[in-house]
C-alpha positions as CSV (number, residue, x, y, z in Angstrom):
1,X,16.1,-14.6,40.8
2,X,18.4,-11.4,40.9
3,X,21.1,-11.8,44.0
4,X,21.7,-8.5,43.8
5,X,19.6,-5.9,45.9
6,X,18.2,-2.6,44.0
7,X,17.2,0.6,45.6
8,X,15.9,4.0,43.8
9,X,13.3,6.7,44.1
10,X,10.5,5.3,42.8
11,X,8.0,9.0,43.8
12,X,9.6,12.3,41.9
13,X,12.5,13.9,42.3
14,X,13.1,17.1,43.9
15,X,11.9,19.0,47.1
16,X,8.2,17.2,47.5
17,X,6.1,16.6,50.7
18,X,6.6,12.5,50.1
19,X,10.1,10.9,48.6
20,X,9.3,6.9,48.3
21,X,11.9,4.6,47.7
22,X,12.0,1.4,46.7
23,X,14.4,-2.0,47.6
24,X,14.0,-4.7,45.8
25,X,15.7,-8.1,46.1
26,X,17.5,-10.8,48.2
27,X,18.8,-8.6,51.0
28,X,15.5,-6.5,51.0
29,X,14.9,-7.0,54.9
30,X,18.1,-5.9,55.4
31,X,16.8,-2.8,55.1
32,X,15.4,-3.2,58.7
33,X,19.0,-3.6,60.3
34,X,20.2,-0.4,57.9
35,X,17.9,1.9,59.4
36,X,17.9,0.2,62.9
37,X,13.8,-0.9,63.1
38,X,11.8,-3.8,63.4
39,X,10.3,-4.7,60.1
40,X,6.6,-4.6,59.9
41,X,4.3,-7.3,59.0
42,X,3.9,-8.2,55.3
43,X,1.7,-5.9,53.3
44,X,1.1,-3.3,56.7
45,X,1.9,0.1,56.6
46,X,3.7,1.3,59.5
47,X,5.7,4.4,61.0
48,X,9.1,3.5,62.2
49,X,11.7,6.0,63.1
50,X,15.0,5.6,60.4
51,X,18.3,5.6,62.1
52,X,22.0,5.9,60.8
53,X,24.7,5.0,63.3
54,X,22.7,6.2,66.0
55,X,21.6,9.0,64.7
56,X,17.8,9.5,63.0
57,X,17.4,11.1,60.1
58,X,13.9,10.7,59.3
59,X,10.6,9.3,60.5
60,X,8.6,7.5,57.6
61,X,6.6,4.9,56.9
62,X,7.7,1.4,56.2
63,X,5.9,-1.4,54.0
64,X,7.3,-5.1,53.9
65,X,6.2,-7.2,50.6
66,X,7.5,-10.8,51.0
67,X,8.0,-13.0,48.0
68,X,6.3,-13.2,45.5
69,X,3.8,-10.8,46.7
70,X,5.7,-8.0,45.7
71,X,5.3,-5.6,42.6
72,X,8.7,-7.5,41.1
73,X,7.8,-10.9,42.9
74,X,11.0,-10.6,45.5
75,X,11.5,-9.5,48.5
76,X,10.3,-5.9,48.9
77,X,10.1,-2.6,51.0
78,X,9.2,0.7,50.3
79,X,9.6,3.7,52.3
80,X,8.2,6.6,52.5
81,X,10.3,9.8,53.9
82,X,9.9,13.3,53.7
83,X,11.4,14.7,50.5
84,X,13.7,17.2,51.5
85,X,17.2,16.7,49.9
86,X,18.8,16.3,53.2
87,X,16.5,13.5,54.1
88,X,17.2,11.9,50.5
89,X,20.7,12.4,50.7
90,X,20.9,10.4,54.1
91,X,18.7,7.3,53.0
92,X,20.5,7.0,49.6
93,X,23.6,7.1,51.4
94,X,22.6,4.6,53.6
95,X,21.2,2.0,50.6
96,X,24.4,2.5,48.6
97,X,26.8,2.0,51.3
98,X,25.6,-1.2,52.0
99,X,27.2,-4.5,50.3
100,X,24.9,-6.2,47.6
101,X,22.6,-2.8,47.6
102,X,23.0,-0.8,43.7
103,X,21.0,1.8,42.8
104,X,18.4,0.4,40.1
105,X,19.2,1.3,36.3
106,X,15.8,2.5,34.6
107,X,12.5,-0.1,34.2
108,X,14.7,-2.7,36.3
109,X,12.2,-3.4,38.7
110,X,8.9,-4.2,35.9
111,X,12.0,-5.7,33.7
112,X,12.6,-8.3,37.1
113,X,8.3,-8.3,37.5
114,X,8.7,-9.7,33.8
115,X,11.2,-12.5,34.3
116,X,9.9,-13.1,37.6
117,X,6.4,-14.3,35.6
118,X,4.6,-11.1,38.0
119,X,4.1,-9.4,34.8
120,X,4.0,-10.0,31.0
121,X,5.4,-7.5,28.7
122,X,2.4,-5.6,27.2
123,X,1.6,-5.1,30.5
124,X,4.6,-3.9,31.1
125,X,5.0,-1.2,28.6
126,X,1.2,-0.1,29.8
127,X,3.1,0.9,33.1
128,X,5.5,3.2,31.4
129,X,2.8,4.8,28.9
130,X,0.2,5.2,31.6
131,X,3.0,6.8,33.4
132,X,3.7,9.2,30.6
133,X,0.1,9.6,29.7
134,X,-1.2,13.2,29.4
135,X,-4.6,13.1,28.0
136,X,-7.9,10.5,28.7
137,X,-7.2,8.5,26.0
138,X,-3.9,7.7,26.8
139,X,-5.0,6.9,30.1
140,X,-7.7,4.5,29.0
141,X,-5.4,2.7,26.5
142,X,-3.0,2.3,29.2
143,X,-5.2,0.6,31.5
144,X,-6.4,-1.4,29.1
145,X,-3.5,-2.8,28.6
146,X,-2.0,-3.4,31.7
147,X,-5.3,-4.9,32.6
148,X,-4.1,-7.7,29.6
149,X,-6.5,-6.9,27.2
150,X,-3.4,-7.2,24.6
151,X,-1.7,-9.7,26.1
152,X,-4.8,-12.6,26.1
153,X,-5.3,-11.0,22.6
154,X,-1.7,-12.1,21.2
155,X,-2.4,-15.8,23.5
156,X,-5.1,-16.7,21.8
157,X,-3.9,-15.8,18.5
158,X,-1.0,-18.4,19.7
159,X,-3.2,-20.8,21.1
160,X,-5.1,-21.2,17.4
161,X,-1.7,-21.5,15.9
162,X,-0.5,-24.4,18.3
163,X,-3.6,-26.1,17.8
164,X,-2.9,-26.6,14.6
165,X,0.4,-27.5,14.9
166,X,-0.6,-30.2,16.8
167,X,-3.1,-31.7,14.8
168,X,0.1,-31.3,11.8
169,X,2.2,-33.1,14.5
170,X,-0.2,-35.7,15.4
171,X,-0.8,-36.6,11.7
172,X,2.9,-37.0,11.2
173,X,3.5,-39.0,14.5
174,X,0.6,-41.2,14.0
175,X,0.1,-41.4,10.0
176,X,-0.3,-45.5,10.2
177,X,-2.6,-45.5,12.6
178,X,-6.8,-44.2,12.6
179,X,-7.1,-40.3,13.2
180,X,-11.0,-38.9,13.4
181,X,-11.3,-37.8,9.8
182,X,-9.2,-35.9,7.6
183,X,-6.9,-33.5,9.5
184,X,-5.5,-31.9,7.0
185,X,-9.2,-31.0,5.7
186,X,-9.5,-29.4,9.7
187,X,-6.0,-27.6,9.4
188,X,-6.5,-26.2,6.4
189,X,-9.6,-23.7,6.9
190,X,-8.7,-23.3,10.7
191,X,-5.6,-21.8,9.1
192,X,-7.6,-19.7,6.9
193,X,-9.7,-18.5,9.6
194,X,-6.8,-17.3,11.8
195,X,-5.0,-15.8,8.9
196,X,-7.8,-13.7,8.2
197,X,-8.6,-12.8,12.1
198,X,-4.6,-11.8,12.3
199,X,-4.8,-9.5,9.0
200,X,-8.4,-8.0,10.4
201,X,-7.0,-6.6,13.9
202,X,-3.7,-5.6,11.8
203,X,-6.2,-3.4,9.9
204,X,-6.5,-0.5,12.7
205,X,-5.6,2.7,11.2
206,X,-2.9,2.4,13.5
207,X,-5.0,3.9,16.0
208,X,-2.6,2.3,19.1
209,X,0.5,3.9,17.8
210,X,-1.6,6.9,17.0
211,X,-2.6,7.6,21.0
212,X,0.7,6.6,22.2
213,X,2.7,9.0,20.3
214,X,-0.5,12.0,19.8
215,X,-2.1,12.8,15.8
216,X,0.0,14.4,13.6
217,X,-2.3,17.7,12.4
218,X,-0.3,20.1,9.8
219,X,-1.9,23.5,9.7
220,X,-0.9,24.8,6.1
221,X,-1.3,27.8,3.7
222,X,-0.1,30.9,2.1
223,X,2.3,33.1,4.1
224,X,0.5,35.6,6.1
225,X,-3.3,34.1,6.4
226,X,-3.0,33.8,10.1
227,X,-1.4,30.1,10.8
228,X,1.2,31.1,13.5
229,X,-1.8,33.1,15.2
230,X,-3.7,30.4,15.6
231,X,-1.2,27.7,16.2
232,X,-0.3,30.5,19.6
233,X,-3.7,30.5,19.5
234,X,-3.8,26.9,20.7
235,X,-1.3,26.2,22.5
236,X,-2.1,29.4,24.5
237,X,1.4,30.9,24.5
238,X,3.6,32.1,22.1
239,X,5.0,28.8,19.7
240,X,5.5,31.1,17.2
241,X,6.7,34.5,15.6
242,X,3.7,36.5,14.3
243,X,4.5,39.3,11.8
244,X,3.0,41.1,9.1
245,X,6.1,40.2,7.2
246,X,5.8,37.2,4.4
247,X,7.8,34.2,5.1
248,X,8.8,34.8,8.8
249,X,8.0,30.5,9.5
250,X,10.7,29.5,8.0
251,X,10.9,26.0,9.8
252,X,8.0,23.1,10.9
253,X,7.3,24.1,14.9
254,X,5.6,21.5,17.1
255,X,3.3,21.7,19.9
256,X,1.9,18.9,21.3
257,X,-2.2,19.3,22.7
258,X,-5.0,18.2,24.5
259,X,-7.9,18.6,22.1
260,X,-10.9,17.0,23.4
261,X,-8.8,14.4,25.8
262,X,-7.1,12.7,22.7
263,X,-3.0,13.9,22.0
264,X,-2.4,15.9,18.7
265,X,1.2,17.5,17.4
266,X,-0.2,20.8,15.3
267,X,2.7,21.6,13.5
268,X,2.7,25.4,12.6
269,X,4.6,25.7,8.5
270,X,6.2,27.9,6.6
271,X,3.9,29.6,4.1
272,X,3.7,28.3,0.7
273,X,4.6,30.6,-2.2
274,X,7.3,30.5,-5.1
275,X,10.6,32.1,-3.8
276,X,14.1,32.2,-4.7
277,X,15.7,33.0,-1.0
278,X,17.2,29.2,-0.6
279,X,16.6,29.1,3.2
280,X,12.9,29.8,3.0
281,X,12.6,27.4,0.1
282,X,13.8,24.6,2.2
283,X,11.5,25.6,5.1
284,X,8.7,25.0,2.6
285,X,10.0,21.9,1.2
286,X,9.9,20.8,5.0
287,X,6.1,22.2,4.8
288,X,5.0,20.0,2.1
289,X,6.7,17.0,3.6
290,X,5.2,17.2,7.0
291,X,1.8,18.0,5.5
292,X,1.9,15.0,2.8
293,X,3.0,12.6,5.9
294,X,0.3,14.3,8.5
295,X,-2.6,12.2,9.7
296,X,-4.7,15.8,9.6
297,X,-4.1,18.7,7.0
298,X,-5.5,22.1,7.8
299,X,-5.3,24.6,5.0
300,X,-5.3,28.3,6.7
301,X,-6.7,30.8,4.0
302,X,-7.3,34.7,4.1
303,X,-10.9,35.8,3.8
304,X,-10.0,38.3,1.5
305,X,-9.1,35.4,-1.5
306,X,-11.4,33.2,-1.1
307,X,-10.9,31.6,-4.4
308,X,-8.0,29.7,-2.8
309,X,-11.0,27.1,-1.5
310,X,-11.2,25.7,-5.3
311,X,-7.6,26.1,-6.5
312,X,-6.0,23.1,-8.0
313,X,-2.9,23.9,-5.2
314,X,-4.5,23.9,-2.2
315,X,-6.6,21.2,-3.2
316,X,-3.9,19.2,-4.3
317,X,-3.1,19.0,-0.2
318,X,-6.2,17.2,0.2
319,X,-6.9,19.1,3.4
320,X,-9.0,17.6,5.8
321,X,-11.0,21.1,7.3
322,X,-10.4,24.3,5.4
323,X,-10.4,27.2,7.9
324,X,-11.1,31.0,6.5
325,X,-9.3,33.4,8.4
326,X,-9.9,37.3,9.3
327,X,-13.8,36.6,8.6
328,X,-13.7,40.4,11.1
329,X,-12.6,42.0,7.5
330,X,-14.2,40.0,4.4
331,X,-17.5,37.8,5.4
332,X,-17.3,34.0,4.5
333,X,-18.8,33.8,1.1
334,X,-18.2,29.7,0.9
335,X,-20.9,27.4,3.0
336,X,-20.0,23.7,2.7
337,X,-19.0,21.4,4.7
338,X,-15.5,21.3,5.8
339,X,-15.2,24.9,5.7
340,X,-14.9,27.5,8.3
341,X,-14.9,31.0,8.9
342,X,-12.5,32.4,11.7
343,X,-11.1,35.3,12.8
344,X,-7.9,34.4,15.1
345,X,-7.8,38.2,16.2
346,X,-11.3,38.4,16.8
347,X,-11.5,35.2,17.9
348,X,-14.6,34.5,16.2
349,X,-15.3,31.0,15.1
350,X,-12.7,29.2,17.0
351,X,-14.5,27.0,19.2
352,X,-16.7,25.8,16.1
353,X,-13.2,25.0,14.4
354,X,-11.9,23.3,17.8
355,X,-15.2,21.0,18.0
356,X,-13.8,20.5,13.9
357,X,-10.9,19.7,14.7
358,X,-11.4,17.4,18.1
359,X,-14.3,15.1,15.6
360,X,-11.7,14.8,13.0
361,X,-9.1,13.7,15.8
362,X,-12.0,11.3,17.1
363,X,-12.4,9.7,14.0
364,X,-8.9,8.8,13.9
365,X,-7.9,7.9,17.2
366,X,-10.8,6.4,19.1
367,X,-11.6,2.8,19.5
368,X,-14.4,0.4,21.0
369,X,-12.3,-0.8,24.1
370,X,-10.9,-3.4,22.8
371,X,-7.1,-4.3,22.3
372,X,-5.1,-2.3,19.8
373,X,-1.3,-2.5,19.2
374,X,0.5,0.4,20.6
375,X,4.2,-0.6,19.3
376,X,5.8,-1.6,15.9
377,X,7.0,-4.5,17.6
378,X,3.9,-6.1,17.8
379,X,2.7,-5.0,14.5
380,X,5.9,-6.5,13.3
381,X,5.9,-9.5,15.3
382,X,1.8,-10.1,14.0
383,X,2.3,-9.4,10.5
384,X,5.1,-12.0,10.3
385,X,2.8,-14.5,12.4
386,X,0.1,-14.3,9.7
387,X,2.6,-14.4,6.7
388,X,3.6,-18.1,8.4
389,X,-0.5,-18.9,8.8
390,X,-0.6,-17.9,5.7
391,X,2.3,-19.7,4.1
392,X,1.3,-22.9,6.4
393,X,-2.3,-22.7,4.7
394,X,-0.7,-22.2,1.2
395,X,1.5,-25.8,1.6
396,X,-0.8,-27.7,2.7
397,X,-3.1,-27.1,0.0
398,X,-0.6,-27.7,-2.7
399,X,0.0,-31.1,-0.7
400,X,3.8,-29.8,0.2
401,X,5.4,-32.0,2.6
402,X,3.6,-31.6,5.8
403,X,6.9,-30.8,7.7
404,X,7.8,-27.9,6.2
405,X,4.0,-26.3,7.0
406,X,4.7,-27.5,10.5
407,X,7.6,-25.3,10.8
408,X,6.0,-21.9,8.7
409,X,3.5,-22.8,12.2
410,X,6.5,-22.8,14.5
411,X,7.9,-19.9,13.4
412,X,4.3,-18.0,13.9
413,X,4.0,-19.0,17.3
414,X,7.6,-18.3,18.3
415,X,6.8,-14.5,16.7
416,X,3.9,-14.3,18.8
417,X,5.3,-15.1,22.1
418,X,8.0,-13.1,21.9
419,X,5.3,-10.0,22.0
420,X,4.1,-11.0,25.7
421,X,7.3,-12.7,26.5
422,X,6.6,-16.7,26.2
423,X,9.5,-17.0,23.6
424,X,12.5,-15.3,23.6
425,X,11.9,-13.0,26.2
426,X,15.6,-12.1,27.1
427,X,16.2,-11.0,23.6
428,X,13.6,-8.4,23.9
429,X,13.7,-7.0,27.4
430,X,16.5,-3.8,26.5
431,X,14.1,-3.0,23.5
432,X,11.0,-2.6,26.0
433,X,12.9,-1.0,29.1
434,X,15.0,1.3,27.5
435,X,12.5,4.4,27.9
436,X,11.6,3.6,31.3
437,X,12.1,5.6,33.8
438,X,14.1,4.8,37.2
439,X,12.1,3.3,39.9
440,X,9.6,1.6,37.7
């Protein structure tokens, strides 16, 4: 337990109808004397009247958490003011002034929830992305999470991998005497078994990381076939320069989307042709890499060459929807699937090639509900957990010395508990609080 007191805005900042702040820690109820009221009951919201050396400067309401039914499992208050500056001025004021009160540094209050055992640190992390979410399936994945989907996921993985480290540690301890059968003929495929479980739920597409951090969708093509119109298009403002002049896109521009409730970055590119002009060269060498790295390629091509559907370059991109542009002028002569006839002027076609393009980001992104990793910590940490299962699994079937698979087993669990925060969890708490933001 902290014995210092933190304090921040845990509601927006700025001019706002509501400012809520939020005191955590040993000297909590102090808060009461501060602001010269009685302290409510635990857990009931009540109006008090906040005053500073006789003079009020707000009327709010005032909730008292006692430990360890609190958010952060200390002693807690929050209180909700008006959120004018001069009312947030005077209550800061008040907070910092007073000895063993700090102002909170960002995710300290879910970082003390964490060591505090109120919260373990998937859950954690689900706080700040549901905080940051911006589409539906953010959201979802979020509360998923925080609901411990993830977290019992990663337990029982650790539970299967202890279990067979005690039947190793059991046949060590107690070789001379009668054990039920042969444990190493139990280990051994319960080893196998978990091995292949861990290297099944690795096999996600990535989905989690996907959602967190939005689809990477490249929209590609020849200069001057209508990409920068369409990315605007989009994003419904003006991303992008539009001119009739070849190679104006000299650089990759993002603009992160909402298609169909799942996050996408639709990078607009410079137009790919063979020039000389060394600035515009290295645009489209930029081009080609975002594009070969993209979860989704778009190829943009003009209506008026359509022969660009079957040519070895733009095939060679190994585009995922192939959308004909300025359909107004030249009909679409091509009719297969994956193709689409647009006009971004006109707009003609463009909610077909939305629905295109939100399926496409459906098939990549969506899941049945179930946990998924959302960081490269827990791929990490799982990966190296089933190497050790794996390695465990591999000794004991070439009758290796049943210490050593006893610690490939000791090292797997130590991996995954350092993903919820049963092993280790001081030497990952700046890794998982470092984005937060303050008040959280």
């Amino acid at each position: 337990m902290s014995r210092e007191t933190i304090f921040a805005l845990a509601s927006a900042p700025g001019p706002a109808g509501i400012a809520v702040f939020r005191v955590s820690g040993p000297r909590a109820r102090h808060v009461a004397e501060i602001f010269d009221f009685r302290m409510p009951c635990a857990r009931v919201a009540s109006l008090r009247r906040l005053s500073v050396a006789g003079r009020q400067v707000d009327e709010g309401v005032v909730v008292w958490f006692d430990a360890p039914n609190s958010f952060t499992g200390e002693a807690t208050v929050e209180l909700s003011v008006h959120g004018g500056r001069a009312v947030y001025d005077s209550v800061f004021r008040a907070l910092d002034h007073e000895e063993g009160f700090r102002p909170a540094v960002p995710g300290e209050f879910s970082r003390r929830a964490v060591l505090n055992g109120r919260l373990d640190l998937t859950a954690a992390e689900a706080i700040n992305d549901l905080v940051n979410a911006e589409t539906e399936a953010q959201q979802d994945l979020a509360l998923q999470q925080m609901a411990g989907k993830l977290a019992d996921q990663f337990n029982d993985f650790r539970k299967d991998v202890l279990a067979g480290r005690a039947q190793l540690e059991a046949y060590i301890d107690f070789t001379d005497q009668d054990l039920p059968g042969s444990v190493i003929e139990d280990v051994v495929p319960h080893l196998a078994r978990l091995g292949r479980e861990m290297r099944s739920f690795l096999d996600d597409g990535r989905r989690g990381e996907r959602l967190r951090s939005g689809l990477r969708v490249a929209v590609v093509g020849r200069p001057n076939t209508g990409k920068s119109s369409f990315v605007n298009w989009l994003a419904e403002r003006d991303v992008a320069i539009v001119s009739e002049h070849p190679g104006t896109t000299r650089d990759v521009l993002e603009v992160q989307l909402d298609l169909g409730g799942y996050p996408v970055i639709v990078a607009d590119t410079a137009g790919l042709r063979a020039v000389s002009n060394p600035v515009e060269k290295e645009g489209i060498a930029r081009a080609k890499s975002w594009a070969q790295n993209a979860d989704l390629r778009i190829v943009m091509l003009d209506a008026s060459d359509q022969k660009d559907i079957d040519d070895g370059s733009i095939q060679g991109l190994d585009p995922d929807l192939i959308l004909v542009n300025k359909i107004d002028l030249e009909p679409l002569e091509v009719c297969r699937h994956g193709v689409l006839g647009i006009s971004v002027t006109k707009e003609m076609g463009l909610a077909a090639a939305v629905a295109a393009m939100t399926g496409l980001a459906k098939g990549r992104l969506s899941w049945g509900g179930g946990p998924i990793m959302t960081r490269e910590r827990h791929r990490s940490a799982l990966t190296a957990a089933a190497a050790a299962v794996e390695r465990a699994g591999g000794l004991l079937q070439n009758q290796d010395p049943i210490e050593l698979a006893g610690e490939e087993l000791r090292f797997a669990s130590e991996a995954l508990g350092r993903v919820t925060g049963h092993v280790d969890v001081e030497a990952v708490l700046d890794i998982v609080f470092r984005d937060f933001c303050i008040g959280k």
